[in-house]
N, CA, C and O atoms as a printed pandas DataFrame, in Angstrom:
     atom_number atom_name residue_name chain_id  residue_number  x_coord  y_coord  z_coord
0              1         N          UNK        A               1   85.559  171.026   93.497
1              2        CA          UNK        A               1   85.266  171.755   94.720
2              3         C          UNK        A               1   86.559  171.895   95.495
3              4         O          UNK        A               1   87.513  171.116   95.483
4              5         N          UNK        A               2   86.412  173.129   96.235
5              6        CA          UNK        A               2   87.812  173.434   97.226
6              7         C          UNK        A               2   87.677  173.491   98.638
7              8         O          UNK        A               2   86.546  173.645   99.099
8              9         N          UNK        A               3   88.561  173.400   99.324
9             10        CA          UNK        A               3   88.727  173.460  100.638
10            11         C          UNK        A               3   88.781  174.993  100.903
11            12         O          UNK        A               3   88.519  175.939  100.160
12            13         N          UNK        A               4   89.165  174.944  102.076
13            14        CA          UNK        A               4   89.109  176.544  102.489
14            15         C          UNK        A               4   90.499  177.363  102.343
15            16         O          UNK        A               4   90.696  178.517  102.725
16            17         N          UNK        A               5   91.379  176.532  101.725
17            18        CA          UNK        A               5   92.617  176.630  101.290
18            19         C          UNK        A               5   93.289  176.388   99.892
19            20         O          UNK        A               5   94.389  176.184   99.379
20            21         N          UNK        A               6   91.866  176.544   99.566
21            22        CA          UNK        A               6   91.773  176.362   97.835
22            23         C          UNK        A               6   92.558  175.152   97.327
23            24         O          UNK        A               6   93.096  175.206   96.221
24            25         N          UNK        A               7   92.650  173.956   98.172
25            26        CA          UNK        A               7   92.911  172.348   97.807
26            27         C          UNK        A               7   91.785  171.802   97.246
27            28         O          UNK        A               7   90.680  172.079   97.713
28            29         N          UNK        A               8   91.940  170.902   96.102
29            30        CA          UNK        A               8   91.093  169.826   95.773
30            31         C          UNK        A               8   90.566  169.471   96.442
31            32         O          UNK        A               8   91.234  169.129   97.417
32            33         N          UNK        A               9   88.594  169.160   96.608
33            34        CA          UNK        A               9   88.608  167.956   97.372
34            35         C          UNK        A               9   87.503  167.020   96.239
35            36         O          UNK        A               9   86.612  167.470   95.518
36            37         N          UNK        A              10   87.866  165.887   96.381
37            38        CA          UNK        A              10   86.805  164.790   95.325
38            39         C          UNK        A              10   86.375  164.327   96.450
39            40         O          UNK        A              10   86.793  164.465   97.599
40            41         N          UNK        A              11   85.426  163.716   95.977
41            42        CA          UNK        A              11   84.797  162.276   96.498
42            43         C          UNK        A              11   85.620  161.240   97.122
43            44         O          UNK        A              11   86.126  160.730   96.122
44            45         N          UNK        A              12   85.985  160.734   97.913
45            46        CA          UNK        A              12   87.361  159.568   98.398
46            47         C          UNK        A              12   88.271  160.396   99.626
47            48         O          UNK        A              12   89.018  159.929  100.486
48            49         N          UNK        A              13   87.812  162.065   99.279
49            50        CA          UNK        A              13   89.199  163.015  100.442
50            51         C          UNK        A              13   88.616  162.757  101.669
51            52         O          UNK        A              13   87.481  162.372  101.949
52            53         N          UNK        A              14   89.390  162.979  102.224
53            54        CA          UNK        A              14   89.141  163.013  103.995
54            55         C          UNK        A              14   89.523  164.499  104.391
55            56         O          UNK        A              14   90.632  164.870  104.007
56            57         N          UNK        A              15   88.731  165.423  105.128
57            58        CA          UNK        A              15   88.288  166.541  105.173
58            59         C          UNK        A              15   87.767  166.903  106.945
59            60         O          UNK        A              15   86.733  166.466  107.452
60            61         N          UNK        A              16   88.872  167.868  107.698
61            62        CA          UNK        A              16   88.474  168.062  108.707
62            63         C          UNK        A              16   87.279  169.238  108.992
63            64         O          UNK        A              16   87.522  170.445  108.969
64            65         N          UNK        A              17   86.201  168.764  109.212
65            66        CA          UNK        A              17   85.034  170.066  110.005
66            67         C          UNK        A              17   85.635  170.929  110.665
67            68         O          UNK        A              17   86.161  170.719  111.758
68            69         N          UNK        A              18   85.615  172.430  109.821
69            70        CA          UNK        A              18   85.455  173.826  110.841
70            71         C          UNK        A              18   85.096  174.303  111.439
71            72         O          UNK        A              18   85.576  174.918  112.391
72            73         N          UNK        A              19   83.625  174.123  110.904
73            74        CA          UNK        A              19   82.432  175.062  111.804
74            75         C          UNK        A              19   81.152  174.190  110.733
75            76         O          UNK        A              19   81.155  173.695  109.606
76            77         N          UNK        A              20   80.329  174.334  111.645
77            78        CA          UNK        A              20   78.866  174.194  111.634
78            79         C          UNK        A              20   78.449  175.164  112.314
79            80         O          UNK        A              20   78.772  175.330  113.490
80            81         N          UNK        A              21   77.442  176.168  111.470
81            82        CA          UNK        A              21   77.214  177.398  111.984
82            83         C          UNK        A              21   76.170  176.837  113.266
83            84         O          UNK        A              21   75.647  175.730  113.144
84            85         N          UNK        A              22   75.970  177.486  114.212
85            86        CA          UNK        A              22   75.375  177.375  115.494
86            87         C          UNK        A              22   74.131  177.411  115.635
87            88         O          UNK        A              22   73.577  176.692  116.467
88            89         N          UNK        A              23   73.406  178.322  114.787
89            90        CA          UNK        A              23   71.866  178.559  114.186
90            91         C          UNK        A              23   71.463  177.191  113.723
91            92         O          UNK        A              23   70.328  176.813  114.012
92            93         N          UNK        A              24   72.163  176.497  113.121
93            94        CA          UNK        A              24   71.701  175.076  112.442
94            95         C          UNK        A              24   71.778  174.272  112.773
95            96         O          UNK        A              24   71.073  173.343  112.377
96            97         N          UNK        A              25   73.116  174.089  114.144
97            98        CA          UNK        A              25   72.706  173.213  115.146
98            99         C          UNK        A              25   71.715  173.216  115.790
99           100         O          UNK        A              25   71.088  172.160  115.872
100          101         N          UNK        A              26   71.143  174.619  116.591
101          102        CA          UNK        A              26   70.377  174.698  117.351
102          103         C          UNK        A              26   68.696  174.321  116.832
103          104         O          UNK        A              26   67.713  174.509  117.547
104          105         N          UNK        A              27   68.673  173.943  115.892
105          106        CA          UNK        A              27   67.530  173.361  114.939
106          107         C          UNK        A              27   67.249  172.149  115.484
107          108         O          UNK        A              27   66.049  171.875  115.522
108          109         N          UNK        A              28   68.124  171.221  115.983
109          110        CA          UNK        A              28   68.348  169.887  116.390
110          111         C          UNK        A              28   67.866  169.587  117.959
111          112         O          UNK        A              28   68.225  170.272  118.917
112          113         N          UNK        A              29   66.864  168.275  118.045
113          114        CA          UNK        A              29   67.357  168.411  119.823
114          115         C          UNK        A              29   67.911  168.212  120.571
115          116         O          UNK        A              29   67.601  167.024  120.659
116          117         N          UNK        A              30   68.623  168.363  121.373
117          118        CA          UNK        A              30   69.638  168.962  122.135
118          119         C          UNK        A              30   70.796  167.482  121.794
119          120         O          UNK        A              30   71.882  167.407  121.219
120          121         N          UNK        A              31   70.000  166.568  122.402
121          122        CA          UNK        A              31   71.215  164.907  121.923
122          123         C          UNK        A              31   71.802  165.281  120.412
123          124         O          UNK        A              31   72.969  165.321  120.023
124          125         N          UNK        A              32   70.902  165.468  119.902
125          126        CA          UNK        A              32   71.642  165.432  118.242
126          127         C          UNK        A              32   72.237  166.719  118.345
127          128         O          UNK        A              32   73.241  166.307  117.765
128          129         N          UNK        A              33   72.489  167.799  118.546
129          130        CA          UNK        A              33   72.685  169.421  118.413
130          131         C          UNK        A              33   74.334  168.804  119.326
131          132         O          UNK        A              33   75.431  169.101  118.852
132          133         N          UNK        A              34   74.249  168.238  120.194
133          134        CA          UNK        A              34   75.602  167.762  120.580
134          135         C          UNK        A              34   76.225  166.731  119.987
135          136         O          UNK        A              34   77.343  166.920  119.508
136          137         N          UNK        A              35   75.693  165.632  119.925
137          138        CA          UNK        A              35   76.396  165.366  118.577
138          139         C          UNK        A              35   76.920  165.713  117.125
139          140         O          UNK        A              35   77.994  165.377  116.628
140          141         N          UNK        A              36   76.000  166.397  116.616
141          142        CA          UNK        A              36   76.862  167.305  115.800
142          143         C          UNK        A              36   77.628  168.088  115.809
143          144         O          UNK        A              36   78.126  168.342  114.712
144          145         N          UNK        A              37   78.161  168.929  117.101
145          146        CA          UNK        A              37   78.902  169.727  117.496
146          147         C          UNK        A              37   80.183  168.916  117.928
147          148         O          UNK        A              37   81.271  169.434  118.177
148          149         N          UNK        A              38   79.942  167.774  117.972
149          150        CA          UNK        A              38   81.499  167.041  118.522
150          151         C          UNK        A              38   81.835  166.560  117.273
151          152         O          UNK        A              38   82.700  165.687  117.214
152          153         N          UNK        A              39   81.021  167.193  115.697
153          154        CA          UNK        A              39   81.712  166.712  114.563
154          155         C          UNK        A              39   82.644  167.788  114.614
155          156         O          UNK        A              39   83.070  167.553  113.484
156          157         N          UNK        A              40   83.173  168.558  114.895
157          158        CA          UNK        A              40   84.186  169.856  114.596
158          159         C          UNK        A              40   85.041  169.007  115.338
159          160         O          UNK        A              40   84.956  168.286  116.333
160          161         N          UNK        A              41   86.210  169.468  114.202
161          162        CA          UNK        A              41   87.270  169.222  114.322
162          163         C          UNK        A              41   87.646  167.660  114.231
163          164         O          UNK        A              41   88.556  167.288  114.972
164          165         N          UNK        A              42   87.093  166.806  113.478
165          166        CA          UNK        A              42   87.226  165.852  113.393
166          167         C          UNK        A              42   87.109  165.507  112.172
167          168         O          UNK        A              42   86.376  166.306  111.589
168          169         N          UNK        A              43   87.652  164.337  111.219
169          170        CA          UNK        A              43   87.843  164.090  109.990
170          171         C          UNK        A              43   86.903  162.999  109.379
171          172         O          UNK        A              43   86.620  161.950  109.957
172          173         N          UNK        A              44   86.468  163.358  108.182
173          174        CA          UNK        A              44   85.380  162.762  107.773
174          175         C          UNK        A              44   85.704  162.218  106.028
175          176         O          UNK        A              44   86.649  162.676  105.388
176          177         N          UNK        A              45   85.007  161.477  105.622
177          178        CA          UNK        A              45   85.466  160.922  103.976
178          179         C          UNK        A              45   84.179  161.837  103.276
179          180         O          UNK        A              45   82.982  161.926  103.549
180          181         N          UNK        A              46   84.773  162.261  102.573
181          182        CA          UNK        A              46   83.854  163.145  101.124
182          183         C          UNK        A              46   82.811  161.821  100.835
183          184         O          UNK        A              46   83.436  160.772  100.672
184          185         N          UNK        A              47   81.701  161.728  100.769
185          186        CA          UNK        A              47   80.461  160.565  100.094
186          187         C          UNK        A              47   80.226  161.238   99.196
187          188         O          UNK        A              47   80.641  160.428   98.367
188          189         N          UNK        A              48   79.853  162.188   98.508
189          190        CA          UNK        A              48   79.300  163.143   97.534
190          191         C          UNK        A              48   79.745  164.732   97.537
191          192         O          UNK        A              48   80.164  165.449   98.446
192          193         N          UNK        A              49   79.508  164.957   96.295
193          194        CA          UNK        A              49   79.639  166.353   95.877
194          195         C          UNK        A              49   78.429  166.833   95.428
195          196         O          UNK        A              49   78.025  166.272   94.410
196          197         N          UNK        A              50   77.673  167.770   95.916
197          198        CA          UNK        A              50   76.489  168.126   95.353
198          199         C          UNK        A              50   76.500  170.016   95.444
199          200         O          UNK        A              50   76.941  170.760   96.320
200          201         N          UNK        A              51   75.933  170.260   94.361
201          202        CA          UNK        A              51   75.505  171.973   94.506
202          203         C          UNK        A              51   76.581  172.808   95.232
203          204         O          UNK        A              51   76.446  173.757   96.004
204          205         N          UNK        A              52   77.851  172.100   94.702
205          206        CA          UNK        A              52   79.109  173.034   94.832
206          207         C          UNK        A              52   79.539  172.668   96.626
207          208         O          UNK        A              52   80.474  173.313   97.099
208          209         N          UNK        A              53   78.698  171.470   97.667
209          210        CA          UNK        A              53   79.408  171.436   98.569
210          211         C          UNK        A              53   79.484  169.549   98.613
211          212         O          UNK        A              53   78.971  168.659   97.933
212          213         N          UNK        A              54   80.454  169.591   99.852
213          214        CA          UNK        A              54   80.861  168.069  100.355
214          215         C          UNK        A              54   80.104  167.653  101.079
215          216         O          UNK        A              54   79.532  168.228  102.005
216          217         N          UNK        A              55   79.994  166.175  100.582
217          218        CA          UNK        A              55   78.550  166.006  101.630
218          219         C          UNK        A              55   79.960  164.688  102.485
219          220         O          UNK        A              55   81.027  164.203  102.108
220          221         N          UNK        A              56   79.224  164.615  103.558
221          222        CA          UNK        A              56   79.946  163.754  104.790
222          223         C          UNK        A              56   78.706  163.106  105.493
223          224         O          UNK        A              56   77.632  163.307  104.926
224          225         N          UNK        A              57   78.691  162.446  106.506
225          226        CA          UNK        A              57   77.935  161.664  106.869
226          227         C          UNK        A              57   78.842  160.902  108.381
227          228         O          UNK        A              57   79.882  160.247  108.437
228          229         N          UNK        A              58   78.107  161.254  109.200
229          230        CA          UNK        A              58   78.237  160.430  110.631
230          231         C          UNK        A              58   76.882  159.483  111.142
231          232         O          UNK        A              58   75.741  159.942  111.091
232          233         N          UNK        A              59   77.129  158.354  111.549
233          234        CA          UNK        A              59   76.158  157.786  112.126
234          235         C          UNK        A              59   76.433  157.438  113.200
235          236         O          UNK        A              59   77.605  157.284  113.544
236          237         N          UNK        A              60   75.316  157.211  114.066
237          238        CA          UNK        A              60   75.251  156.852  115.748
238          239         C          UNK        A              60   74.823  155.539  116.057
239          240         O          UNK        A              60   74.968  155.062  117.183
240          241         N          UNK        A              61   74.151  154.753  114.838
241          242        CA          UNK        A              61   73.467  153.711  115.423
242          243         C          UNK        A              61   72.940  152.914  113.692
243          244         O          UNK        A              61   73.129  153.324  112.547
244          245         N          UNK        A              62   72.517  152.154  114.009
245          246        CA          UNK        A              62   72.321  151.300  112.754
246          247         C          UNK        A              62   70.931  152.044  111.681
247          248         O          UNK        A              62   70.514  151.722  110.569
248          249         N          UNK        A              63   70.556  153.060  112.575
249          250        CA          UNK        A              63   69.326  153.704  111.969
250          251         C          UNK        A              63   69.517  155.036  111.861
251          252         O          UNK        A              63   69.107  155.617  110.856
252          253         N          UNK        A              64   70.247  155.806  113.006
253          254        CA          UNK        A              64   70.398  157.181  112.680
254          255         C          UNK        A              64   71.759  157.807  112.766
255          256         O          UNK        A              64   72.662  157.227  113.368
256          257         N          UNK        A              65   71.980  159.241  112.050
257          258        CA          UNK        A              65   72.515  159.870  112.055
258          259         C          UNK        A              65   72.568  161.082  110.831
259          260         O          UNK        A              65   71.540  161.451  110.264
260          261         N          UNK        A              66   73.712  161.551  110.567
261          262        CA          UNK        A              66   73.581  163.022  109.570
262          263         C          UNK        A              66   74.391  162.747  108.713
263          264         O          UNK        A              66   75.350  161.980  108.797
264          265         N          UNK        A              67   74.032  163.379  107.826
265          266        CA          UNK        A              67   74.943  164.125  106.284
266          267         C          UNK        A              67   74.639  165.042  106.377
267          268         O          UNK        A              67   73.464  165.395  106.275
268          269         N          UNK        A              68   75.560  165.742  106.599
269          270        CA          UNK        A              68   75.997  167.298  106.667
270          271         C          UNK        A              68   76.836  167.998  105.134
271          272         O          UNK        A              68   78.015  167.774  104.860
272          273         N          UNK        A              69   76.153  168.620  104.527
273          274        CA          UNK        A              69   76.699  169.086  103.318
274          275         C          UNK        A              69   77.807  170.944  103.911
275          276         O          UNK        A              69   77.539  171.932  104.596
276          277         N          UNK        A              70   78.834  170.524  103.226
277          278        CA          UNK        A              70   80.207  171.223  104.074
278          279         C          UNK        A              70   80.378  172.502  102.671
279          280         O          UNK        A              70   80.293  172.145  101.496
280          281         N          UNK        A              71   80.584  173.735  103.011
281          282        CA          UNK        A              71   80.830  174.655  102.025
282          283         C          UNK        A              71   82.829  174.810  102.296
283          284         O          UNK        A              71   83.523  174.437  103.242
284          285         N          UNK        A              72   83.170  175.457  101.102
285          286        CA          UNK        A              72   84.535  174.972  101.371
286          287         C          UNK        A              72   85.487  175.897  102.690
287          288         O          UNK        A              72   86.680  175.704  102.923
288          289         N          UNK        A              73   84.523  176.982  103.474
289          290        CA          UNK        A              73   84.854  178.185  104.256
290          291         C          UNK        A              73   84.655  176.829  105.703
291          292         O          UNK        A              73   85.034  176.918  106.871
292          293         N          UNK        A              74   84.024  175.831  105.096
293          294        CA          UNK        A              74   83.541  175.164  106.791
294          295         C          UNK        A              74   84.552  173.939  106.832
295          296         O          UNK        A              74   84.585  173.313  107.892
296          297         N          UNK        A              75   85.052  173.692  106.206
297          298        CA          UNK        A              75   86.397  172.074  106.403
298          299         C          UNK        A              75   87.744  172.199  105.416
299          300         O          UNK        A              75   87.722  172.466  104.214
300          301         N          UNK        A              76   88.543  172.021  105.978
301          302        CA          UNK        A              76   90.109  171.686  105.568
302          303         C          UNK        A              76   90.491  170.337  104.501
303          304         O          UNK        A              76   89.900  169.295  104.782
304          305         N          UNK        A              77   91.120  170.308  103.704
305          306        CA          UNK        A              77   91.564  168.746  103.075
306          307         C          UNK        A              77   92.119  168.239  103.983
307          308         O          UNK        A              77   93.070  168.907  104.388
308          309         N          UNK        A              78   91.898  167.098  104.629
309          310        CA          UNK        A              78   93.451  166.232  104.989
310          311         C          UNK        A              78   93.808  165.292  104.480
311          312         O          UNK        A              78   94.844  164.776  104.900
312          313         N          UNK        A              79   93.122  164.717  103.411
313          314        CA          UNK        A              79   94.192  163.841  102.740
314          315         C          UNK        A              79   93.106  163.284  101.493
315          316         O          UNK        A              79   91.878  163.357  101.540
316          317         N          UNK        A              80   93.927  162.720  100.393
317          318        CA          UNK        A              80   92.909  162.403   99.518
318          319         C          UNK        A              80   92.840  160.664   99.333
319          320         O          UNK        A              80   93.984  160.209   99.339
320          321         N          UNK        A              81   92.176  159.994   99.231
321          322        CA          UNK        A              81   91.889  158.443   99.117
322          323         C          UNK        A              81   92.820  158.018   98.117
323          324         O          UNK        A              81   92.864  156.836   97.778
């Protein structure tokens, strides 16, 4: 899988969020829809590769949070593990 700059990314890369389209935030309620929106622009570790995207994962608390599966038009490489 590639970045949006046609870089490698595996499993282990660390990968900055572009965009999360806005429609799919707005799915969320409003606490979480902002929290996910303060994932842009911030760097995350590849957990999986699935169905051609990067999956990432933020948590808030010992019980919740997201995996967000990233297409390579939506995050940058920044570095690989």
């Amino acid at each position: 899988m590639f970045d949006k700059n046609n870089r490698e990314v595996k499993i282990g890369s660390w990968v900055k969020v572009l965009f999360i389209h806005p429609s799919f935030i707005s799915t969320f309620p409003h606490n979480e829809a902002r929290k996910m929106s303060d994932m842009i622009n911030k760097t995350f570790e590849v957990i999986a590769i699935e169905h051609g995207k990067a999956l990432i994962s933020q948590s808030f608390s010992k019980y919740h949070g997201f995996t967000l599966a990233l297409a390579p038009e939506e995050m940058e490489l920044a570095s690989h593990q």
